[in-house]
C-alpha positions, 0 to 999 in steps of 0.5 A: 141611354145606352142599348144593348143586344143580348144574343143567347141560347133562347134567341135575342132580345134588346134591352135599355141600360137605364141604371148607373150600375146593372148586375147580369147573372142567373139568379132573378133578382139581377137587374138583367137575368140571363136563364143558363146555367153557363152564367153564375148566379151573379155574374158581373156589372155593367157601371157608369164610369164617367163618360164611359161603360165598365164591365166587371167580374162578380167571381163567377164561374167563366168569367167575362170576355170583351172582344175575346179576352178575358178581363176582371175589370174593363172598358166596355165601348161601342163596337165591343163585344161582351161575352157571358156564358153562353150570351153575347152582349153588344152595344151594337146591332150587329149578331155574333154567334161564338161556337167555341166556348167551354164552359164549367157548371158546379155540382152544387148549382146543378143541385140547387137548379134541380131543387136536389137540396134540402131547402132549395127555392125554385131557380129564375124563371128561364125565357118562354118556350116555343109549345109544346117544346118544355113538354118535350123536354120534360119528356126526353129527360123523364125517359132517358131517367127512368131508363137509367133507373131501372140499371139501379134495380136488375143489374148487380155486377160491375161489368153489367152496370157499365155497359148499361150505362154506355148504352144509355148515353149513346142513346140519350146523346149525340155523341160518337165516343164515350168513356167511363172512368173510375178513380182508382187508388187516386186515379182515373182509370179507364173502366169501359170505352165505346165509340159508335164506329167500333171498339177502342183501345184503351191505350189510346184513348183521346180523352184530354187529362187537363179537362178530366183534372178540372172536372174531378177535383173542381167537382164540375160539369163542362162542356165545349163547343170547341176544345181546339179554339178554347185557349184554356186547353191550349196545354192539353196535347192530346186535344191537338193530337186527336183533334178533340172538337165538342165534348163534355163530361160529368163527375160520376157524382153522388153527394159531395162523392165523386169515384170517377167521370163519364166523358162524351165527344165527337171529333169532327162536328163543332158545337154538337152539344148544348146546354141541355144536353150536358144537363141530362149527362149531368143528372146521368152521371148522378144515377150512373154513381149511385149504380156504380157504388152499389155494383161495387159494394155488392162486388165487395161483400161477395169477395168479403164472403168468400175470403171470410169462407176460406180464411175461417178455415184456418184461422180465429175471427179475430185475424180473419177480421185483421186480414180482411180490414186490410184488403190489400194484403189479402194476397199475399198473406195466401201466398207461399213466403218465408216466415222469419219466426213463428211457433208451432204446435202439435197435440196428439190423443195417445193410443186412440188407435186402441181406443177405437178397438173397443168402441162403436165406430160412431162413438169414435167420430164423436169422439174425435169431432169433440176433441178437435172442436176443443183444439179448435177453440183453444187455437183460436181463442190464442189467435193461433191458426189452424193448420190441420187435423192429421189423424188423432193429431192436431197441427196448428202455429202461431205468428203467421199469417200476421205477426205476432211478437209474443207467438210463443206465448200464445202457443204455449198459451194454447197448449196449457188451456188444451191439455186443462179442457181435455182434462174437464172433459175427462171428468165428463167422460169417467162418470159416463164410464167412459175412458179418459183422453190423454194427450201429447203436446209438443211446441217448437219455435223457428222458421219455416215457409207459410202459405198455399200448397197444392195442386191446381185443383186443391190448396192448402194453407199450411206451414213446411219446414224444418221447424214443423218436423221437429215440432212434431218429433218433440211431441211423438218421441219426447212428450209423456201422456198428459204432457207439454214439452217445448224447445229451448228456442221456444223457451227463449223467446216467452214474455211470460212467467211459466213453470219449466223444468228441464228434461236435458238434451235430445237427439230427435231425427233429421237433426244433427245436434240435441236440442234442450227439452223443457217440461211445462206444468200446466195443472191449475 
């Protein structure tokens, strides 16, 4: 019968071949079991094949070695060496220790060894500890958890949770850099980057993309004893440029979610990690997601708020909820730009100066709140944005920030509901004994420039523009009490039916030619 030597990270142990066909893997129902998560759970086969022995891969996660090449199917001999994971098996006495191996583990094996699945068994036995040392273990890993723990309940801010989280590695692991990369719009970018030596450059970090690549998309964690030695990274130059010897790296993981990875390594010691230690940065970069996810929504409701906060101002809740879905806009729609065609409006309360001559001045603020709290509604019930309340006058457009291809619809729209709710309240007002509001409506088409204008200190969201002056002439000099008044260019771009009369040509300031003037029927 065949003997064999299985060298491991837990010693050595020679075992008899007394089977035809022995399977090797982690799981315990192998018929030799190899405790590490370097190993699938069923790796690989040991067979008869006439008057030889026959290695052959079971699918597994590292594949198997003979004498350093990689084989699916092969000729085990006297004198070969058979490498699985991290175990040397030899139909020889003679050791061999390998520190140059890369080896990969899943998330959903780690998962599954640690039980982090509903429904999973407690994995394989792994070979006795010396006393005291599973204690230990058991203790540096509980430690190093709660630590880490404790960044999820007292530190809010993105900044602050990845600094913590730096400075646990450095502590839990021997490493001499380390780096956190998130995924942004797809790609890994790097968010913070320390070594024990001082600070680094983000544009010169010596962190290998091929590794990071497989460790993202594969959803895996790896680790290797020595990146220069390992074949499979012989592509990777930034592993030869910067002399990448050890290093490991986890997906920055929670559930089936990777938003980015956390890579160690030391430059200059081969083998400085082991097995255990990939284990804490893996279980790490599950604690480190979930604070980092919970950093970034808060980032994101806050940054939510105060852009509701400003854009209220302005705007119906409709278009904020527009604006604010589709972030990536957001500034720009803020921003000062041309806009090709939008709709404007100005409604003014006639002879509110002398109004106010005869009534107490609180009477007047009331007055004035309750007629722009009407405006307001209306405008926004239209979708229209606010602009701003010039005195008794009220300004306001229609097509912008978002486009909006029926804009004169909704402005004129908002007009007629304005002038019939002033009217209801009108009938409110006179059996109080109060004095009727009467308003001039103007309503114009055209383009203008829509954004923020202002000094460093105050901002404005408004409209400028040729379009805007004449809106407002059309109101003040052609609009009777009571009435609506809209531009032929207004009139040419409604979808709807209106009843319009036309008032003719009007020569307004600022303008050379007349433009044609149309009297709207708003009456119900």
């Amino acid at each position: 019968m065949n003997q064999i030597k299985i060298t491991g990270p837990t010693g050595e142990k020679t075992m008899t071949l007394s089977r035809d066909r022995v399977s090797l893997g982690r799981s315990k129902d192998n018929d030799i079991v190899l405790a590490d998560f370097s190993v699938s759970r069923h790796h690989a086969f040991i067979e008869k094949a006439g008057e030889e022995l026959v290695v052959e891969d079971n699918q597994s996660t590292n594949g198997i070695f003979v004498n350093g090449q990689k084989v699916t199917r092969g000729p085990f001999r006297v004198g070969d060496e058979l490498t699985i994971g991290n175990f040397k098996i030899e139909l020889t006495s003679t050791p061999f220790v390998s520190t140059s191996g890369t080896f990969v583990r899943s998330l959903s094996d780690f998962r599954m060894d640690f039980l982090m699945d509903p429904g999973a068994k407690a994995p394989a036995a792994a070979a006795p500890l010396k006393p005291g040392e599973e204690e230990e273990k058991r203790a540096k890993m509980l430690t190093i958890l709660v630590r880490m723990a404790r960044t999820l309940l007292t530190t809010l801010d993105l900044d602050g949770v990845l600094n913590k989280i730096m400075d646990v590695l450095f502590d839990a692991l021997p490493a001499d850099r380390a780096y956190i990369l998130l995924k942004i719009e797809g790609l890994l970018e790097p968010k913070l980057v320390r070594s024990r030596t001082g600070p680094l450059a983000k544009e010169e970090l010596p962190f290998s993309r091929t590794i990071c690549d497989q460790v993202v998309n594969q959803k895996v964690s790896l680790i290797t004893h020595d990146a220069l030695a390992d074949a499979r990274f012989e592509e990777g130059k930034s592993i030869r440029i910067h002399q990448i010897r050890a290093a490991m790296c986890a997906p920055l993981w929670n559930q089936d979610n990777v938003i980015g990875m956390v890579w160690v390594d030391s430059p200059t010691r081969v083998g400085t990690f082991s097995t255990e230690d990939l284990d804490i940065l893996t279980a790490l970069a599950n604690l480190a997601a979930v604070a980092l996810e919970r950093a970034m929504l808060t980032k994101s409701v806050e940054d939510e708020k105060r852009i509701r906060t400003q854009l209220a101002r302005y705007h119906s809740p409709a278009i904020v909820d527009e604006i604010v879905k589709g972030k990536e806009h957001t500034t720009s729609v803020l921003s000062a730009s041309s806009v090709p065609d939008l709709t404007l409006l100005f409604a003014d309360i006639v002879g509110f100066t002398t109004m106010c001559e005869k009534i107490p001045l609180e009477k007047t603020t009331e007055t004035l709140n309750q007629f722009f709290s009407l405006a307001a509604e209306c405008i926004f019930d239209h979708e229209g944005t606010l602009d701003k309340f010039i005195g008794d006058c009220v300004m306001a457009f229609f097509g912008a920030p978002l486009p909006q291809k029926d804009h004169a619809d909704r402005g004129l729209a908002a007009a007629m509901d304005l002038q019939r709710r002033i009217a209801a309240w009108n009938r409110e007002r006179e059996s109080a004994g109060q004095q009727p509001i009467l308003l001039r409506v103007g309503v114009h088409s055209g383009p203008a420039i829509v954004g923020d204008f202002g000094s460093m200190r105050r901002l404005e969201y408004t409209a400028l523009g040729t379009t805007v002056n004449v809106t407002s002439r059309l109101e003040e000099h052609v609009a009777e009490p009571g009435r609506i008044v809209i531009s032929e260019q207004t009139k040419d771009r409604l979808k709807g039916t209106y009843n319009l009369s036309n008032m003719g040509q009007y020569a307004l300031k600022g303008l050379a030619a007349k433009i044609n003037v149309y009297q709207v029927a708003w009456e119900e």
